[in-house]
C-alpha positions in Angstrom: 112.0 91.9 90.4 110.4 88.7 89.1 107.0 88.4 88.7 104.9 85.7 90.9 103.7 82.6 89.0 99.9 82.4 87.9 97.7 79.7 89.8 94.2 80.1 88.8 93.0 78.1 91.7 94.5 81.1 93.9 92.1 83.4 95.6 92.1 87.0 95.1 90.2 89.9 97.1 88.1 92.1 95.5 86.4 95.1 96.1 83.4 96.9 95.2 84.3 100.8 93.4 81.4 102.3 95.0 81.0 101.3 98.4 83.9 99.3 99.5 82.3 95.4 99.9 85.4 93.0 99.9 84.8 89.5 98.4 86.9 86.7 97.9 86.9 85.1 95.1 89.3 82.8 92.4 87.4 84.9 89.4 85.7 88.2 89.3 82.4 87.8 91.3 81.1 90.7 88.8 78.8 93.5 90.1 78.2 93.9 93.8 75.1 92.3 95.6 74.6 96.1 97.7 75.3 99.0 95.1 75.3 96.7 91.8 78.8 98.1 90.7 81.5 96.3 89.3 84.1 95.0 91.8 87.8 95.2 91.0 90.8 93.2 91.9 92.7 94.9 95.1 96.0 93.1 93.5 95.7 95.3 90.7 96.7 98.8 90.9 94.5 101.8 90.1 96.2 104.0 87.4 
């Protein structure tokens, strides 16, 4: 398996731990604008 190439200027989706707001964004938009909880990247898994 070889791993995808990093482009900053690509757009990831993120989603809010607590109550499931989606955002897309090319950085981590931080804390959610409806709960105020950090938002993590859905590329990512959860271990």
């Amino acid at each position: 398996m070889i791993d995808a190439p990093y482009d900053p200027a690509t757009e990831s989706t993120y989603e809010c731990l607590e109550c499931g707001h989606l955002v897309t964004a090319t950085s981590n938009p931080g804390t959610c604008p409806e709960c105020n909880v950090c938002y993590r990247n859905t590329a990512m898994p959860l271990e």
